[in-house]
N, CA, C and O atoms as a GROMACS GRO file, in nm:
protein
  368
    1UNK      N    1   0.260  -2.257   2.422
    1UNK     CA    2   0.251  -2.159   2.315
    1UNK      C    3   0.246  -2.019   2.376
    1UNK      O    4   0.163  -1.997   2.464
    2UNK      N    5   0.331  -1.922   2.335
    2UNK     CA    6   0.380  -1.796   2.379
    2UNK      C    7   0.279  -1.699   2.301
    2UNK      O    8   0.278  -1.705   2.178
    3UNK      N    9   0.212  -1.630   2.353
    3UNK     CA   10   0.112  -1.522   2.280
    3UNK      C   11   0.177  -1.392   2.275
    3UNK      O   12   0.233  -1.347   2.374
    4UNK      N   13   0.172  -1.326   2.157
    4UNK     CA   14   0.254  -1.213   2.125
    4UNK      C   15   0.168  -1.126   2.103
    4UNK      O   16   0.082  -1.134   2.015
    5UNK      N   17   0.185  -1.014   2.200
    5UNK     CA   18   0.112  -0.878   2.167
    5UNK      C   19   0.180  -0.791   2.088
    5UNK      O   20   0.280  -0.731   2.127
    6UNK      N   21   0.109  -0.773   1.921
    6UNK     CA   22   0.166  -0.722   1.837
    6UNK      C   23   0.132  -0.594   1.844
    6UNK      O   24   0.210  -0.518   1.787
    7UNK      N   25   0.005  -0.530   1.914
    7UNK     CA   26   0.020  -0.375   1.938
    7UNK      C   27   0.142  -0.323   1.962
    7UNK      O   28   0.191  -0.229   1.899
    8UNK      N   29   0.217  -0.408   2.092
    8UNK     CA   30   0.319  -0.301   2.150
    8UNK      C   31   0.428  -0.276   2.076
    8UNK      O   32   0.518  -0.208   2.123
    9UNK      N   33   0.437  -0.345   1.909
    9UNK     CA   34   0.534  -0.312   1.807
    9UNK      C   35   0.475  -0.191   1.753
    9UNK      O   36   0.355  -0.165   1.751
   10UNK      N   37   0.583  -0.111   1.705
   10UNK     CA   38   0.527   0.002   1.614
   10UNK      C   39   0.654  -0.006   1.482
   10UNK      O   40   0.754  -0.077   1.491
   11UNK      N   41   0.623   0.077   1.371
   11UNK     CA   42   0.726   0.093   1.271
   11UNK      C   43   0.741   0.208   1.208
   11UNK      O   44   0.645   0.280   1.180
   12UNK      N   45   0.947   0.254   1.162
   12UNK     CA   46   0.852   0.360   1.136
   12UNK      C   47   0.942   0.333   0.961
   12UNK      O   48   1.042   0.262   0.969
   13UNK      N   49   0.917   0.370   0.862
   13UNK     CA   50   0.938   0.348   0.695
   13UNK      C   51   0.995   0.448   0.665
   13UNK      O   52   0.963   0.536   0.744
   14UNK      N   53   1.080   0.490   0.574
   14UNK     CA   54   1.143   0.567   0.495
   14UNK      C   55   1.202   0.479   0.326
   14UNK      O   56   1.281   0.385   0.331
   15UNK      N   57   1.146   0.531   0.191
   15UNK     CA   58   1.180   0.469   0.112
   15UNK      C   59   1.319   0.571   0.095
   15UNK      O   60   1.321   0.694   0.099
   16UNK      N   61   1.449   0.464   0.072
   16UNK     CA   62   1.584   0.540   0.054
   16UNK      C   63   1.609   0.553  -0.108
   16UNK      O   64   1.654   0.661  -0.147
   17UNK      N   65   1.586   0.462  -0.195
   17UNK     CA   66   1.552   0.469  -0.305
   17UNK      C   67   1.484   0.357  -0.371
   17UNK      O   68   1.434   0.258  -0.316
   18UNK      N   69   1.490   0.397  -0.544
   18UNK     CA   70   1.396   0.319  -0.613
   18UNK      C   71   1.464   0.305  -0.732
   18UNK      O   72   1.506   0.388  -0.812
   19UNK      N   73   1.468   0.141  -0.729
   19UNK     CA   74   1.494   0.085  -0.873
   19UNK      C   75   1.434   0.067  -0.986
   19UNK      O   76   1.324   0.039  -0.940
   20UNK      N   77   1.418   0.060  -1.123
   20UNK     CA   78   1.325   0.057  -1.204
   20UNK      C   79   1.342  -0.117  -1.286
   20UNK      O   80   1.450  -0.166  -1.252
   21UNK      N   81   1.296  -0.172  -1.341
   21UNK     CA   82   1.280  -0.306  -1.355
   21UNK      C   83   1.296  -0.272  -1.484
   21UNK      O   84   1.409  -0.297  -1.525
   22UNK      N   85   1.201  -0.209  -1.589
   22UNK     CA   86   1.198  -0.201  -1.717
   22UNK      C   87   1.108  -0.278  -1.767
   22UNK      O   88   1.110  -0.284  -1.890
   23UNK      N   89   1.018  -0.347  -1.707
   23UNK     CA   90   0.920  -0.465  -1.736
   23UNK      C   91   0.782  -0.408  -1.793
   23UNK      O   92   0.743  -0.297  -1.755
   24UNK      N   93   0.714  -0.475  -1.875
   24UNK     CA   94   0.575  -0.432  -1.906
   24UNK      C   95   0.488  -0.386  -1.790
   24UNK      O   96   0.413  -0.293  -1.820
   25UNK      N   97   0.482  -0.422  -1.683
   25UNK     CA   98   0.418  -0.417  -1.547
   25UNK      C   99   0.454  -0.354  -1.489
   25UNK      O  100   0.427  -0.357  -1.369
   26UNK      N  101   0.555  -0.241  -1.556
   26UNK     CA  102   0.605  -0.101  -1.465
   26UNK      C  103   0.651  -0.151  -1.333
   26UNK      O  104   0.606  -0.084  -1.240
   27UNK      N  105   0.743  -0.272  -1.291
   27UNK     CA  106   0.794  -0.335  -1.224
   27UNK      C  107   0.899  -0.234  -1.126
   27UNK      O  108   1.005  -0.189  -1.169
   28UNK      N  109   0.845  -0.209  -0.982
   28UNK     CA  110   0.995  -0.128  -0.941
   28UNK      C  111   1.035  -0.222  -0.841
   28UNK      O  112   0.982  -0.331  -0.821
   29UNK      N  113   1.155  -0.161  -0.764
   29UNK     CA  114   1.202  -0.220  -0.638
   29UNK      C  115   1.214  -0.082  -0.567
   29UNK      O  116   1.284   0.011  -0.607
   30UNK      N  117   1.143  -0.081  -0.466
   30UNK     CA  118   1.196   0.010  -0.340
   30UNK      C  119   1.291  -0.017  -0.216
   30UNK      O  120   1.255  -0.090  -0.124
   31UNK      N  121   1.390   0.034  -0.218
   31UNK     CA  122   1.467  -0.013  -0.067
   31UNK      C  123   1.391   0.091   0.054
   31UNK      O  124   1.385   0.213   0.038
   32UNK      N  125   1.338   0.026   0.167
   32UNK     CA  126   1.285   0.069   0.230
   32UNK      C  127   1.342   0.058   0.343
   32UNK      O  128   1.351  -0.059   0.380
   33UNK      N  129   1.411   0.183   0.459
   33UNK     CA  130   1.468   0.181   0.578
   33UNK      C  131   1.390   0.139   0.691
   33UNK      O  132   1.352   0.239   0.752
   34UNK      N  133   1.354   0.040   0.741
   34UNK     CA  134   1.304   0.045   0.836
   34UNK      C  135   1.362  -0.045   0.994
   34UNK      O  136   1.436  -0.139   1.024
   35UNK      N  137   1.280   0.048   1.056
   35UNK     CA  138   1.269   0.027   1.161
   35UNK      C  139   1.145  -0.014   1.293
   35UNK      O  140   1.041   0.051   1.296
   36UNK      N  141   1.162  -0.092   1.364
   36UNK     CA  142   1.065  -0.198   1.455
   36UNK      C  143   1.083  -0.176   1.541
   36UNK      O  144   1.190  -0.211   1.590
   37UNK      N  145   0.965  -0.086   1.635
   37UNK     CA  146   1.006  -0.068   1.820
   37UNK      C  147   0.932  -0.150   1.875
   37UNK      O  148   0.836  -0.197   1.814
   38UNK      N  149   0.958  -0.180   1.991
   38UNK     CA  150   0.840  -0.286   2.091
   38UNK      C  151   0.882  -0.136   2.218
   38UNK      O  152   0.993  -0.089   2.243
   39UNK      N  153   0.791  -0.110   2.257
   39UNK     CA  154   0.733  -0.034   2.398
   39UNK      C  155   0.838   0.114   2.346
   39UNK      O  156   0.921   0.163   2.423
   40UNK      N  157   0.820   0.155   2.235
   40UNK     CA  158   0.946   0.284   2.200
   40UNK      C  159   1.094   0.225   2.182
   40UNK      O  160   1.179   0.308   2.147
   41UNK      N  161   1.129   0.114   2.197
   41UNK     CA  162   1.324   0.063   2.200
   41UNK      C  163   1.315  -0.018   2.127
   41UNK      O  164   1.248  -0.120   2.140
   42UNK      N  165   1.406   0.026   2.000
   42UNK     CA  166   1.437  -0.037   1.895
   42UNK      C  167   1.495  -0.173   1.884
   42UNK      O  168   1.605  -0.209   1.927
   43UNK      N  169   1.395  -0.252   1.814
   43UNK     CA  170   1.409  -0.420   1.831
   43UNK      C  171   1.469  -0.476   1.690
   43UNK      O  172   1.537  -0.578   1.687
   44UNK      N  173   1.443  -0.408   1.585
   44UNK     CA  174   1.485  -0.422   1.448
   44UNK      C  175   1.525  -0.260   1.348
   44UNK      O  176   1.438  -0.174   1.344
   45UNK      N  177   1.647  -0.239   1.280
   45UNK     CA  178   1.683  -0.162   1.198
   45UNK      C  179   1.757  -0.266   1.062
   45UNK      O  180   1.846  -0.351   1.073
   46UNK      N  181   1.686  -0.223   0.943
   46UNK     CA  182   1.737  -0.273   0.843
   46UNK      C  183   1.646  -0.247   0.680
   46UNK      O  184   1.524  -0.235   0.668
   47UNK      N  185   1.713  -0.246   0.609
   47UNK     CA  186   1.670  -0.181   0.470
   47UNK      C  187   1.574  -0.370   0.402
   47UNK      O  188   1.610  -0.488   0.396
   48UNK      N  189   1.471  -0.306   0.373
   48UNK     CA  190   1.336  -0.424   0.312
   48UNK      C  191   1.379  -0.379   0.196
   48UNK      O  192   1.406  -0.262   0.166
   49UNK      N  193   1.387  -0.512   0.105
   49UNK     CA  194   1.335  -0.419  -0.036
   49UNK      C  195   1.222  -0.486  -0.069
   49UNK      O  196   1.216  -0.607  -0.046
   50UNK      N  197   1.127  -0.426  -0.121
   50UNK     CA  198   0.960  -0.392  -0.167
   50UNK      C  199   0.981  -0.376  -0.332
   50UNK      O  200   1.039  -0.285  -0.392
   51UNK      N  201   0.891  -0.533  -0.405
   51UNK     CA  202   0.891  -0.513  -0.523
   51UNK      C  203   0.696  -0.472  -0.513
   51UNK      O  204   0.603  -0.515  -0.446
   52UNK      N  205   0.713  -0.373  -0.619
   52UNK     CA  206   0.559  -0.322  -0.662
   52UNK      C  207   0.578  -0.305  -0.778
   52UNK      O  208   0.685  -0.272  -0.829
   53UNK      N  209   0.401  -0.341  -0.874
   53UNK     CA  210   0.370  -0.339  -0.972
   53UNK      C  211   0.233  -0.300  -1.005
   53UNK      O  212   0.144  -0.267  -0.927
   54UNK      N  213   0.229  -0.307  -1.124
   54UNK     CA  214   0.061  -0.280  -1.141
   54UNK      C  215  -0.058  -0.350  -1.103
   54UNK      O  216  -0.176  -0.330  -1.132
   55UNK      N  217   0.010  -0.456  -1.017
   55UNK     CA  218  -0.088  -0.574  -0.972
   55UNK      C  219  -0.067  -0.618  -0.831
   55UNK      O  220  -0.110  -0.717  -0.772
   56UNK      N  221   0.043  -0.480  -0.774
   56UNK     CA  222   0.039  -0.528  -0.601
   56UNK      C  223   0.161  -0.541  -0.576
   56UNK      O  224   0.247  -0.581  -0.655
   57UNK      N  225   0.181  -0.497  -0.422
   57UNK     CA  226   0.288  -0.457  -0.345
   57UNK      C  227   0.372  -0.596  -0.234
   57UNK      O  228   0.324  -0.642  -0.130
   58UNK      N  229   0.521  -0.642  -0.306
   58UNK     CA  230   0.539  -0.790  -0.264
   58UNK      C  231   0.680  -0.747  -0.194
   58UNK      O  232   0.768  -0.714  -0.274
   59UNK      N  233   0.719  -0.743  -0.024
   59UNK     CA  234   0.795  -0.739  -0.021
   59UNK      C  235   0.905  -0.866  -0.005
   59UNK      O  236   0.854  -0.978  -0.001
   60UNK      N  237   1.050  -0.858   0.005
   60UNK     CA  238   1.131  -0.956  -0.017
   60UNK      C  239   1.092  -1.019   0.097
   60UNK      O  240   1.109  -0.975   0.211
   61UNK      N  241   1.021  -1.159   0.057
   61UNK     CA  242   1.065  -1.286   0.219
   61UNK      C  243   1.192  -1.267   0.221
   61UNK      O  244   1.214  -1.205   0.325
   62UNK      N  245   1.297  -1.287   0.161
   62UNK     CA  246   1.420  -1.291   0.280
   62UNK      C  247   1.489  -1.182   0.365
   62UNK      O  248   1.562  -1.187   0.464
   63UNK      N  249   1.438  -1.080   0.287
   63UNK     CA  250   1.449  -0.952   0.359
   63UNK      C  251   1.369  -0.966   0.504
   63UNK      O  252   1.418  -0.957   0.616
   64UNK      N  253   1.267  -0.984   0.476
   64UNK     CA  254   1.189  -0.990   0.644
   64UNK      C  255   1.228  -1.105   0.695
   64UNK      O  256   1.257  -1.092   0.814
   65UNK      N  257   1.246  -1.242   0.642
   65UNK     CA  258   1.304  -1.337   0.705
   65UNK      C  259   1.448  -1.311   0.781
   65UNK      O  260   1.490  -1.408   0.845
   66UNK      N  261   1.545  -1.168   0.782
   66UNK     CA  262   1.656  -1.181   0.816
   66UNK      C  263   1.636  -1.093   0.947
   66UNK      O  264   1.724  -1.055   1.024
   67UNK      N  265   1.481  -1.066   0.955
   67UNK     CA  266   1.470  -0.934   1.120
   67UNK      C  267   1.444  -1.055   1.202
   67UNK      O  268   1.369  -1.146   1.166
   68UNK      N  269   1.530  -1.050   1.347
   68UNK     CA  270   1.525  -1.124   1.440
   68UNK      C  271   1.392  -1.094   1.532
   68UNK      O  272   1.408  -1.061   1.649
   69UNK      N  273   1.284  -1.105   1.486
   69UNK     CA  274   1.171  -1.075   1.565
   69UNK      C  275   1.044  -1.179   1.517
   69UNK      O  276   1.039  -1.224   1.402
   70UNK      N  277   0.953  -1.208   1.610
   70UNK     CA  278   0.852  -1.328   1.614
   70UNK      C  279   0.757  -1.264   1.487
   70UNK      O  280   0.703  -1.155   1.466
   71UNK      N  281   0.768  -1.420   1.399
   71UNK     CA  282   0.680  -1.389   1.293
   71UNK      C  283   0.589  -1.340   1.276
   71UNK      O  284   0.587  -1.290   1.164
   72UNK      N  285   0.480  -1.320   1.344
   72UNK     CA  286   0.348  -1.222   1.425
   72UNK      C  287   0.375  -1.116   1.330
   72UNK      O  288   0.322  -1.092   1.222
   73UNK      N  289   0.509  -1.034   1.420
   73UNK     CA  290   0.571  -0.939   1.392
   73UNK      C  291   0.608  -0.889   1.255
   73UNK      O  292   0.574  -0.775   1.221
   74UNK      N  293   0.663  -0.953   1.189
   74UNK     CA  294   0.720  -0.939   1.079
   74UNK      C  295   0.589  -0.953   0.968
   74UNK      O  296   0.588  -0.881   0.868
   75UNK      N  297   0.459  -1.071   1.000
   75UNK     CA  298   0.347  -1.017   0.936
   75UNK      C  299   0.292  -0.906   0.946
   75UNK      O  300   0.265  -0.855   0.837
   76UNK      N  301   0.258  -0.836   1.054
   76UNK     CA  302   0.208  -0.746   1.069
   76UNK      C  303   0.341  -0.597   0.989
   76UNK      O  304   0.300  -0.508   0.915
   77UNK      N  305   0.430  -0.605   1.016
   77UNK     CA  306   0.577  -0.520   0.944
   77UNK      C  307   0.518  -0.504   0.813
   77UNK      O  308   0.474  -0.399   0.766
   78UNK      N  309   0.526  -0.661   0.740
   78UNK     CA  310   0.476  -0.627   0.629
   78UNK      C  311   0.310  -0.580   0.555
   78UNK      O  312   0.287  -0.558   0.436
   79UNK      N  313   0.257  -0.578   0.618
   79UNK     CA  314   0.150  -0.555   0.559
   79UNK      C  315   0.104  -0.351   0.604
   79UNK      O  316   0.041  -0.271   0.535
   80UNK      N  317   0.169  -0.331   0.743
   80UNK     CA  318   0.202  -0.167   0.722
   80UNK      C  319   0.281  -0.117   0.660
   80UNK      O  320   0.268   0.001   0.627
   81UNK      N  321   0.405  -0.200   0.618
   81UNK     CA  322   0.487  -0.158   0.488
   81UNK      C  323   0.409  -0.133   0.381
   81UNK      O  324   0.415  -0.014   0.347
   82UNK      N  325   0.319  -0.216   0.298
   82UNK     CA  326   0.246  -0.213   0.197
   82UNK      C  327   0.143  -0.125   0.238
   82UNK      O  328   0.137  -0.053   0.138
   83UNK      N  329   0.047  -0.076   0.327
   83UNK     CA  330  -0.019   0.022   0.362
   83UNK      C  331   0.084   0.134   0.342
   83UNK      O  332   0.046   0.221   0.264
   84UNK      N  333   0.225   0.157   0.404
   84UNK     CA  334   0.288   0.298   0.352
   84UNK      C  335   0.341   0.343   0.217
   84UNK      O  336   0.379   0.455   0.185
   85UNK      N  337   0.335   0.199   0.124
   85UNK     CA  338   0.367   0.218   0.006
   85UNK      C  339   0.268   0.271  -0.104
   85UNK      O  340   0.282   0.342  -0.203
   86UNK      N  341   0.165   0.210  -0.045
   86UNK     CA  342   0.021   0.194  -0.115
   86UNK      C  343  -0.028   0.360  -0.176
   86UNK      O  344  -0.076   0.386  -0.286
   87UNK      N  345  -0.005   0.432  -0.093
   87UNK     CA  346  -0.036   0.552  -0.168
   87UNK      C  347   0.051   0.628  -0.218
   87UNK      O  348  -0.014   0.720  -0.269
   88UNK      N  349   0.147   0.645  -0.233
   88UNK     CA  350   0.272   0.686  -0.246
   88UNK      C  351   0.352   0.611  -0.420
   88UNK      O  352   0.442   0.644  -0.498
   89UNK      N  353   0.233   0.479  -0.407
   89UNK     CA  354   0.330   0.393  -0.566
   89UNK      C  355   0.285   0.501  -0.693
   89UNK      O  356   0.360   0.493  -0.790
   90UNK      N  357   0.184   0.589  -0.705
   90UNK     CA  358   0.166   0.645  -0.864
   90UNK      C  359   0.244   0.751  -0.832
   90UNK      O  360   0.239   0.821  -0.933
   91UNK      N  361   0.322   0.814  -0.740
   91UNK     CA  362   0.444   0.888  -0.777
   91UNK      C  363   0.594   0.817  -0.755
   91UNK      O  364   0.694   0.889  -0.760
   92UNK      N  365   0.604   0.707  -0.736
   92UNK     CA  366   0.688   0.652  -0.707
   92UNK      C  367   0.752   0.624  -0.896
   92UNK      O  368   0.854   0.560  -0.918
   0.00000   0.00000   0.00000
């Protein structure tokens, strides 16, 4: 079993735009640019899309399922994704 030091990943987010759902639950979709360094050199580039609502921030499994990087990784991706969304959703 291979131990993965997820410090030495960093990320950095840009939302490119935002879809609106139309749903009672003020339902959006964000396409989110991101990008995944390990030691500063880019290991992953690719657009997440991030559904949020009035009840919490869900991004696409297959979207993160399609970054070639150790699942560790891609947990930790997503849950600073949702930390950069998190304050940013009541003007979104």
């Amino acid at each position: 079993m291979t131990v993965i030091n997820t410090e030495l990943y960093t990320f950095k987010f840009f939302i490119q735009r935002i879809e609106e759902s139309g749903s009672v639950i003020n339902e959006k979709t964000a396409f989110v640019e991101t990008t995944a360094f390990f030691n500063k050199t880019i290991c992953y580039e690719g657009i997440i899309r991030v559904r949020f609502n009035d009840y919490g921030i869900f991004p696409f499994p297959e979207d993160l399922s399609r970054a070639d990087i150790p699942v560790s990784v891609k947990r930790k991706m997503a849950a600073e994704m949702k930390r950069y969304i998190k304050p940013q959703k009541k003007f979104l």
